[in-house]
Biopython code that builds the backbone (N, CA, C, O; Angstrom):
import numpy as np
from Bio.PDB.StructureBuilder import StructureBuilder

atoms = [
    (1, "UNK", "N", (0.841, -1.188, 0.000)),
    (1, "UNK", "CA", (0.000, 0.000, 0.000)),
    (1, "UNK", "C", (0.884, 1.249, 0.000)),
    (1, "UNK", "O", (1.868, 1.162, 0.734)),
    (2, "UNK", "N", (0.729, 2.417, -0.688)),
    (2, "UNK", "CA", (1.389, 3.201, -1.119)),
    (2, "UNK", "C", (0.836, 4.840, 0.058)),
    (2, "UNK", "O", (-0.210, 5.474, 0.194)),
    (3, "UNK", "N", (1.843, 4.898, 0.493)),
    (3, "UNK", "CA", (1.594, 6.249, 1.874)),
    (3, "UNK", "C", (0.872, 7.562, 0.977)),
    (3, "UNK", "O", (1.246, 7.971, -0.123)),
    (4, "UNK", "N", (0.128, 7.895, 1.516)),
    (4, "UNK", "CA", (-0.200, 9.159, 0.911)),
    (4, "UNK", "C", (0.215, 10.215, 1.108)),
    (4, "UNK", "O", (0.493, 10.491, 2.275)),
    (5, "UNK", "N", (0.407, 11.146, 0.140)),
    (5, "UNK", "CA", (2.042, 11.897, -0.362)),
    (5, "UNK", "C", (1.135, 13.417, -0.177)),
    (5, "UNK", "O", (1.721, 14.485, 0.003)),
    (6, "UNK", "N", (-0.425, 13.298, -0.258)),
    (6, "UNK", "CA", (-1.162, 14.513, -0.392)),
    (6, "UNK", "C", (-1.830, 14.824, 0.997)),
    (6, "UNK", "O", (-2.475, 14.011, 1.658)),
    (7, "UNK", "N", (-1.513, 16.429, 1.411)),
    (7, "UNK", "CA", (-1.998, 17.071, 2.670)),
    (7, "UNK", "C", (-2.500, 18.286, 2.107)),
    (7, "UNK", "O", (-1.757, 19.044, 1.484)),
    (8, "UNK", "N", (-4.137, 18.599, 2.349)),
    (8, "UNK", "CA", (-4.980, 19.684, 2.390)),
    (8, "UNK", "C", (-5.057, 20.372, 3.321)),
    (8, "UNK", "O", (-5.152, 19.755, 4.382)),
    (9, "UNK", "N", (-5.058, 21.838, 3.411)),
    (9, "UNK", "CA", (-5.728, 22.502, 4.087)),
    (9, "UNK", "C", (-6.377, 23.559, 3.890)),
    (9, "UNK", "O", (-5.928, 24.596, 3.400)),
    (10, "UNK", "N", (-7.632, 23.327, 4.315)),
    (10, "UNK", "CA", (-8.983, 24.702, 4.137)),
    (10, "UNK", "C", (-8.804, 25.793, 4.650)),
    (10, "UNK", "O", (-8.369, 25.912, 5.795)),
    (11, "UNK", "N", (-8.952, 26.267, 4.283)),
    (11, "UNK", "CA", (-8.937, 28.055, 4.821)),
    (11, "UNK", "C", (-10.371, 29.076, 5.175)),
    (11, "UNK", "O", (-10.587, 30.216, 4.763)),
    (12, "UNK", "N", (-10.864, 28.583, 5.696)),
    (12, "UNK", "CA", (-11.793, 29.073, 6.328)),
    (12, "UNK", "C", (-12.248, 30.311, 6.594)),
    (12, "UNK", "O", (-13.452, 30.529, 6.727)),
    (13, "UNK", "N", (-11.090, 31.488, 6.724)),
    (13, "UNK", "CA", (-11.168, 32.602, 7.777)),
    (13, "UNK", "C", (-11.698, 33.444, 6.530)),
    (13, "UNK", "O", (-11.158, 33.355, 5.428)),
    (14, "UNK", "N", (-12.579, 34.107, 6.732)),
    (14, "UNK", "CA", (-13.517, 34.771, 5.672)),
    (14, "UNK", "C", (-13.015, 35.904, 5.138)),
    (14, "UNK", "O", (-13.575, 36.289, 4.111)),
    (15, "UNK", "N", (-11.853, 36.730, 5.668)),
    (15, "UNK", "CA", (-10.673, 37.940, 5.388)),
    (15, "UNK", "C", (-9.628, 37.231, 4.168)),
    (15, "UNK", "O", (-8.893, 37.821, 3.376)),
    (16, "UNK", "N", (-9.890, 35.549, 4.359)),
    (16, "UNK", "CA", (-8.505, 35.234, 3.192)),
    (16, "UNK", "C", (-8.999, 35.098, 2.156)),
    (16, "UNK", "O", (-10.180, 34.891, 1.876)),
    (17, "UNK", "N", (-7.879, 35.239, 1.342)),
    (17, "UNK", "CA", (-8.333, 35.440, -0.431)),
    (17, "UNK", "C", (-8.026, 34.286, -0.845)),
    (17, "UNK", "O", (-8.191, 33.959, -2.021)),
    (18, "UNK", "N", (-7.494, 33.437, 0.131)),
    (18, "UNK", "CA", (-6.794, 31.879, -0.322)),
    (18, "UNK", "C", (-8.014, 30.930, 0.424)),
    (18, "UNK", "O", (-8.646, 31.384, 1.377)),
    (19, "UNK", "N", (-8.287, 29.460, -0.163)),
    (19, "UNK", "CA", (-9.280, 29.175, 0.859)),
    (19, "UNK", "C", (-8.868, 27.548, 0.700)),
    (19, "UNK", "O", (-9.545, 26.697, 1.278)),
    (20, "UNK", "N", (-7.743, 27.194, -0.102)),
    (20, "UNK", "CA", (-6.941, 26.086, -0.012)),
    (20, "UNK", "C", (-5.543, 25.686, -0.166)),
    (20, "UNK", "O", (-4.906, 26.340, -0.992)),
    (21, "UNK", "N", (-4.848, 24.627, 0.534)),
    (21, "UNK", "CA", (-3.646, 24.221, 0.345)),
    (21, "UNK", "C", (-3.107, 23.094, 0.360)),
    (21, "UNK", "O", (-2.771, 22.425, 1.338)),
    (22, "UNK", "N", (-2.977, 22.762, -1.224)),
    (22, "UNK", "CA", (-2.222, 20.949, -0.991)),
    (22, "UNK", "C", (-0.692, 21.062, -1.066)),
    (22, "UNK", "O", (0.038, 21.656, -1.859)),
    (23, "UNK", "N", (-0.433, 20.288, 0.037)),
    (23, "UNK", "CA", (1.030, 19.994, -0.394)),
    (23, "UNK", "C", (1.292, 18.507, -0.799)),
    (23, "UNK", "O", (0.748, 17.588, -0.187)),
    (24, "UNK", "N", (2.274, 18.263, -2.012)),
    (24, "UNK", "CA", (2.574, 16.603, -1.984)),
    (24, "UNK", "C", (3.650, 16.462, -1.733)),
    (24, "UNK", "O", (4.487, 16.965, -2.483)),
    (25, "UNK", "N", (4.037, 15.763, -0.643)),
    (25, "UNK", "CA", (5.152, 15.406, -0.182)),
    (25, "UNK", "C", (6.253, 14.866, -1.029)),
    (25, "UNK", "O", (7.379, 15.324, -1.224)),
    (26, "UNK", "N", (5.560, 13.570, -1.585)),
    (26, "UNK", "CA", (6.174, 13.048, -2.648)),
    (26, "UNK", "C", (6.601, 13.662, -4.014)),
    (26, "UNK", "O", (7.296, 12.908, -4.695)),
    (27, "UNK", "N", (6.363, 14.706, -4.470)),
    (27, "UNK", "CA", (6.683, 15.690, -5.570)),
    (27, "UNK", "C", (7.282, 17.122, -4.991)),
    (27, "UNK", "O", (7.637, 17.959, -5.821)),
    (28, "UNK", "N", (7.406, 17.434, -3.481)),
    (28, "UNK", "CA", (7.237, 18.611, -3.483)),
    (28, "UNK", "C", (6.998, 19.865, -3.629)),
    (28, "UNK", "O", (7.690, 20.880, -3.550)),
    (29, "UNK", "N", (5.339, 19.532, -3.973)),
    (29, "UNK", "CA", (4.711, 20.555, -4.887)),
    (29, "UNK", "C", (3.295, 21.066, -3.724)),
    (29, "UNK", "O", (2.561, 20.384, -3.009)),
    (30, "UNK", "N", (3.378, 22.627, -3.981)),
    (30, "UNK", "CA", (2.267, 23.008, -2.970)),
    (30, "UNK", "C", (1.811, 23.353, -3.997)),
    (30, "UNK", "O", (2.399, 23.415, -5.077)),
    (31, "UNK", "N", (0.094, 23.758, -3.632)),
    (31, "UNK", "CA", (-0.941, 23.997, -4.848)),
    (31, "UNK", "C", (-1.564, 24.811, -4.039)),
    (31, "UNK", "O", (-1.847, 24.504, -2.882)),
    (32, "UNK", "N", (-1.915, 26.260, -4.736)),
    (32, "UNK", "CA", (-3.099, 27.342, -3.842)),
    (32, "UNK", "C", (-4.019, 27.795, -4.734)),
    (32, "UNK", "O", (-3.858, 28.289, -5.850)),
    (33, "UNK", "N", (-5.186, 27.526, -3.991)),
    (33, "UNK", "CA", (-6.322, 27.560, -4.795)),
    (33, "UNK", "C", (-7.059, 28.696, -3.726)),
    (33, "UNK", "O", (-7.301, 28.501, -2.535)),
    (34, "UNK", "N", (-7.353, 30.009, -4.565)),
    (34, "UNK", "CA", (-7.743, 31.258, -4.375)),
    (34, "UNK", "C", (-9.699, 31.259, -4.069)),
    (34, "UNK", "O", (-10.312, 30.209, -4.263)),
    (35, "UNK", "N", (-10.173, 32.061, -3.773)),
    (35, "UNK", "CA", (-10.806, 31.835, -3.717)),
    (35, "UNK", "C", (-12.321, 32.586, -4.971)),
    (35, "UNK", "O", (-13.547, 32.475, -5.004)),
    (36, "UNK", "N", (-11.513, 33.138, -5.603)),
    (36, "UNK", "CA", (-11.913, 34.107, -6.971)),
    (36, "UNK", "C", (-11.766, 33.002, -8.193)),
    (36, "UNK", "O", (-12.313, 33.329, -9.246)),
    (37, "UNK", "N", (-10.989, 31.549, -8.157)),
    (37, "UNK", "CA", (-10.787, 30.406, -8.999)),
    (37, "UNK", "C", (-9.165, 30.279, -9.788)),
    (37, "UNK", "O", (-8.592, 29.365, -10.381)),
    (38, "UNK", "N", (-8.871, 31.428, -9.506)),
    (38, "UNK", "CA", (-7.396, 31.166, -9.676)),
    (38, "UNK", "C", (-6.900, 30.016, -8.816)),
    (38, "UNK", "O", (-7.650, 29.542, -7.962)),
    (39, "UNK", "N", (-5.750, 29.573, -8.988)),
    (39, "UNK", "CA", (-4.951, 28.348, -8.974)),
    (39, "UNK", "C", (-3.730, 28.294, -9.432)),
    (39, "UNK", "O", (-3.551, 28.400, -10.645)),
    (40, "UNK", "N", (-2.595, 28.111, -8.505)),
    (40, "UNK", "CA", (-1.297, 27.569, -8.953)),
    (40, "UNK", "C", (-0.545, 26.451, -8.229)),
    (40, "UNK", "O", (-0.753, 26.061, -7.080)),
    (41, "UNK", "N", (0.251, 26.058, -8.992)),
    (41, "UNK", "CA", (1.663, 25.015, -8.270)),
    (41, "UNK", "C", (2.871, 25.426, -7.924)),
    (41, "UNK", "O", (3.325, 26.317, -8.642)),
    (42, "UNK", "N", (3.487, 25.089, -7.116)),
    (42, "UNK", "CA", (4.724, 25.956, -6.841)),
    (42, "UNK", "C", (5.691, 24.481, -6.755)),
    (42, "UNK", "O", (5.437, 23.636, -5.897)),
    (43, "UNK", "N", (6.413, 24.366, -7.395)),
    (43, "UNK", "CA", (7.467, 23.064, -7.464)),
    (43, "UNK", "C", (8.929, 23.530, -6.687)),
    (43, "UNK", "O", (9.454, 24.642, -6.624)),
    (44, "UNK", "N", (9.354, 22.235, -6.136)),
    (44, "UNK", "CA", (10.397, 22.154, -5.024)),
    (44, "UNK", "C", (10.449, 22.997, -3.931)),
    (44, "UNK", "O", (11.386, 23.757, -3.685)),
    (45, "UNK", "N", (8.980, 22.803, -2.975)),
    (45, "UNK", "CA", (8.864, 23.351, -2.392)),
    (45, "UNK", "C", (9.221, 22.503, -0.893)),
    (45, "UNK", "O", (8.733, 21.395, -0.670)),
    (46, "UNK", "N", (10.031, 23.121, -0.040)),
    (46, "UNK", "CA", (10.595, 22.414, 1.391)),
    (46, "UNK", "C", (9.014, 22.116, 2.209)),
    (46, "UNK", "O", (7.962, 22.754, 2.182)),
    (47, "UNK", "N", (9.451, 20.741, 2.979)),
    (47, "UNK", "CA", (8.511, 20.351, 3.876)),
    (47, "UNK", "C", (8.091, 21.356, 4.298)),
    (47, "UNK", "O", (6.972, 21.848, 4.155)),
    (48, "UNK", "N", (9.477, 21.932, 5.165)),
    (48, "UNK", "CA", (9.542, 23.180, 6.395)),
    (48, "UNK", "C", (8.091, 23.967, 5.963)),
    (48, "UNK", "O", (7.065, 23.935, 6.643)),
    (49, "UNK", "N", (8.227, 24.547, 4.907)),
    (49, "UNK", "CA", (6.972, 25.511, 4.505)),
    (49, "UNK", "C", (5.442, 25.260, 4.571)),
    (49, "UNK", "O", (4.686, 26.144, 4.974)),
    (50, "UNK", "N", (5.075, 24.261, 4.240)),
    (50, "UNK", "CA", (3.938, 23.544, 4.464)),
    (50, "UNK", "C", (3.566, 23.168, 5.902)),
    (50, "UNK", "O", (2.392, 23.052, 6.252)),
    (51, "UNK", "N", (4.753, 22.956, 6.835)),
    (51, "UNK", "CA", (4.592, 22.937, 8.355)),
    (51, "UNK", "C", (4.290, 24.227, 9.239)),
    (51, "UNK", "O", (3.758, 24.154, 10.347)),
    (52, "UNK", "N", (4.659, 25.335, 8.675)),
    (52, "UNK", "CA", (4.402, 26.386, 8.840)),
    (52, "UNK", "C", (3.238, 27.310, 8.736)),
    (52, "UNK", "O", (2.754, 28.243, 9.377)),
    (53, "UNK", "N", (2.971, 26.554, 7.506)),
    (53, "UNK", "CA", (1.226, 27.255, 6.928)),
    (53, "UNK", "C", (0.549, 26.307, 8.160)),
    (53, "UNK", "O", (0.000, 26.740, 9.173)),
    (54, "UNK", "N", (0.747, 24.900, 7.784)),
    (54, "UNK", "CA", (-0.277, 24.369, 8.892)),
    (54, "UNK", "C", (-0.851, 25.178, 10.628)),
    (54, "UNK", "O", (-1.843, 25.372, 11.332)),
    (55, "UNK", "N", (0.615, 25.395, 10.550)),
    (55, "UNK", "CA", (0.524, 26.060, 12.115)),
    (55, "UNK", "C", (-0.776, 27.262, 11.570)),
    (55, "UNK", "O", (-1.989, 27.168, 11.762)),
    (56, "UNK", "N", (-0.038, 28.330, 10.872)),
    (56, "UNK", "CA", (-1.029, 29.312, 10.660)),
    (56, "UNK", "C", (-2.322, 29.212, 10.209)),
    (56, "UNK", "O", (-3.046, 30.207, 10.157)),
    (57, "UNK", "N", (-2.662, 28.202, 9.903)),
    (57, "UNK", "CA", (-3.931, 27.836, 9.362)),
    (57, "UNK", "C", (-4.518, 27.739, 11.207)),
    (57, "UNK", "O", (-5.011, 28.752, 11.702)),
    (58, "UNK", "N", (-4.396, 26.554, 11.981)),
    (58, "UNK", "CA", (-4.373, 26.230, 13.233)),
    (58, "UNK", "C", (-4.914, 27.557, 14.017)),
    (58, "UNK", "O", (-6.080, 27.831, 14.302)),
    (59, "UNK", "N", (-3.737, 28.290, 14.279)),
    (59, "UNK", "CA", (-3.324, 29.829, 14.869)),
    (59, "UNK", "C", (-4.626, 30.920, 14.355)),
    (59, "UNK", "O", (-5.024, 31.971, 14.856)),
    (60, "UNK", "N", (-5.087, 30.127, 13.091)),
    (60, "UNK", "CA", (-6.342, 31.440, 12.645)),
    (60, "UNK", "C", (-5.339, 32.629, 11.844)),
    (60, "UNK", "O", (-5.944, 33.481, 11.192)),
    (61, "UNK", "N", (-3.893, 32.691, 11.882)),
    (61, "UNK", "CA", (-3.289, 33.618, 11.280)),
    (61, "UNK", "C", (-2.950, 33.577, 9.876)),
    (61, "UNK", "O", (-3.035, 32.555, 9.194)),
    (62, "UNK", "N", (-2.484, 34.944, 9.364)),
    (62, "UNK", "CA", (-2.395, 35.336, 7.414)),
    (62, "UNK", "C", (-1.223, 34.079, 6.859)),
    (62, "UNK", "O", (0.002, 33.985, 6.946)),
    (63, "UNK", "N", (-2.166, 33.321, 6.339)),
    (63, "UNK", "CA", (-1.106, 32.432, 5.696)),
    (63, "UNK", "C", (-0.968, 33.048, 4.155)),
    (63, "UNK", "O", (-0.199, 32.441, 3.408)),
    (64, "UNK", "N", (-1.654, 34.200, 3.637)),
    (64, "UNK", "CA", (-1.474, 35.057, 2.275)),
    (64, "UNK", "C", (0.091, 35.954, 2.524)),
    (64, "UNK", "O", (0.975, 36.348, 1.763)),
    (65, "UNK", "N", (-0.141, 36.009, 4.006)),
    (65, "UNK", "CA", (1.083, 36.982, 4.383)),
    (65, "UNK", "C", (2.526, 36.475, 3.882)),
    (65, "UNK", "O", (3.452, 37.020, 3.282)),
    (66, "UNK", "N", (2.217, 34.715, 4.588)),
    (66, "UNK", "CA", (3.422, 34.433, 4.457)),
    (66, "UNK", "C", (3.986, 33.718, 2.989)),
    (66, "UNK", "O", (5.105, 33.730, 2.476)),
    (67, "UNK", "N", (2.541, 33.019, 2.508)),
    (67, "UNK", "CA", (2.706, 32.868, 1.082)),
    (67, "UNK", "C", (3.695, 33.911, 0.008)),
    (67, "UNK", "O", (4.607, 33.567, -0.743)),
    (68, "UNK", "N", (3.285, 34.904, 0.191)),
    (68, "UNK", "CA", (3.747, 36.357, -0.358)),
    (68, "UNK", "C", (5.396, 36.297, -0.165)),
    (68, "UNK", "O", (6.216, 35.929, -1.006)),
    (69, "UNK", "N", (5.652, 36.777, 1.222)),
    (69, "UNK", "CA", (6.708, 36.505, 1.453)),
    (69, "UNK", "C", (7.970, 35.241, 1.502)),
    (69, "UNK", "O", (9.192, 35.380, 1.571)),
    (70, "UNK", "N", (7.152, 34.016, 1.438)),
    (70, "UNK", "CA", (8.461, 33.287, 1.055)),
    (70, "UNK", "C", (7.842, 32.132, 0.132)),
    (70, "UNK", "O", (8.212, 30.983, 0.372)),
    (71, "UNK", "N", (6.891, 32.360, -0.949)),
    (71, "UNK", "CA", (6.885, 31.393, -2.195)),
    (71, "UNK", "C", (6.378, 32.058, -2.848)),
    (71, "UNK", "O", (6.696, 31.485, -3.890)),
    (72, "UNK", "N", (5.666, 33.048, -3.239)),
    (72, "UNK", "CA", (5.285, 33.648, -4.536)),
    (72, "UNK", "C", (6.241, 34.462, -5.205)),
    (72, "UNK", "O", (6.767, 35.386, -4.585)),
    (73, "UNK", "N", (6.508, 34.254, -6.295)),
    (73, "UNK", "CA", (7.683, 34.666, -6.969)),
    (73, "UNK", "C", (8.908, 34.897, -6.645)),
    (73, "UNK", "O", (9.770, 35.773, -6.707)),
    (74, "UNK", "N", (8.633, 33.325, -6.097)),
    (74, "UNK", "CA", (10.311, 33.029, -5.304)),
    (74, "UNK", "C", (10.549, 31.645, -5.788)),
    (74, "UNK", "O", (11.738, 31.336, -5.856)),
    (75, "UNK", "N", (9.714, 30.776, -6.127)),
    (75, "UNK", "CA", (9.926, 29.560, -6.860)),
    (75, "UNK", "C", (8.982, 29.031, -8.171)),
    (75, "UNK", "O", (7.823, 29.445, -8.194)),
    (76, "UNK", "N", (9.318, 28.360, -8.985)),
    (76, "UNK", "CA", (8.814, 27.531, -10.399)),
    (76, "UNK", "C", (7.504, 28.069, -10.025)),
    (76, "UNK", "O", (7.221, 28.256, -8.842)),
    (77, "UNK", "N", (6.614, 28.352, -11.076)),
    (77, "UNK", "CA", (4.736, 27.942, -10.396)),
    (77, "UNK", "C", (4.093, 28.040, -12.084)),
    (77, "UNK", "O", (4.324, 28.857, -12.975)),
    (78, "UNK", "N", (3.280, 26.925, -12.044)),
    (78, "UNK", "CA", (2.630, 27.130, -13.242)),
    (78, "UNK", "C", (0.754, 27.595, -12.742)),
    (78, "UNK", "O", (0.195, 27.199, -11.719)),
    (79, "UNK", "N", (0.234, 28.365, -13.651)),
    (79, "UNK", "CA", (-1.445, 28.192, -13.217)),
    (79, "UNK", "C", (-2.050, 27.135, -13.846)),
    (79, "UNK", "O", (-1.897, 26.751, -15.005)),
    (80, "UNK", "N", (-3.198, 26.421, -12.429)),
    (80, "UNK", "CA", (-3.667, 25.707, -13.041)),
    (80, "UNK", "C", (-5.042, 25.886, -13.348)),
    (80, "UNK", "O", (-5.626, 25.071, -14.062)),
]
sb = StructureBuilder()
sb.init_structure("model")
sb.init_model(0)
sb.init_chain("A")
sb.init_seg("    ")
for serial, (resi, resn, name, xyz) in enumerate(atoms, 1):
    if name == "N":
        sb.init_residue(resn, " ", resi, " ")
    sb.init_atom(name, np.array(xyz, "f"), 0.0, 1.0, " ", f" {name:<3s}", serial, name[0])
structure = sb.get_structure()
């Protein structure tokens, strides 16, 4: 049986413009899905980062904040 490589998280807080986040472990690829229908991938992206959003997701705090600041137009991303 093959481990599953995919972790979601919803975004709930009604101020965010983001309202999802997959990361695959196994590809190291995070995926943010907006809540206007935009969509991207961000490739070779570190665990570390995805452990981080989790917290802030948790915490109720700006995970757009930190998106911004350390993966948007800082690594590969295609729209999907």
């Amino acid at each position: 049986m093959e481990d599953i490589s995919l972790n979601t998280l919803t975004i709930s807080h009604e101020l965010s413009k983001i309202c999802q986040v997959d990361y695959d472990s196994a590809l190291s690829e995070l995926s943010v899905f907006f809540k206007d229908g935009r969509a991207y991938k961000y490739f070779k992206i570190e665990p570390r980062h995805f452990n981080i959003i989790s917290k802030l997701v948790q915490e109720k705090k700006s995970v757009g904040k930190y998106l911004t600041e350390h993966i948007f137009n800082k690594y590969d991303q295609e729209r999907l």
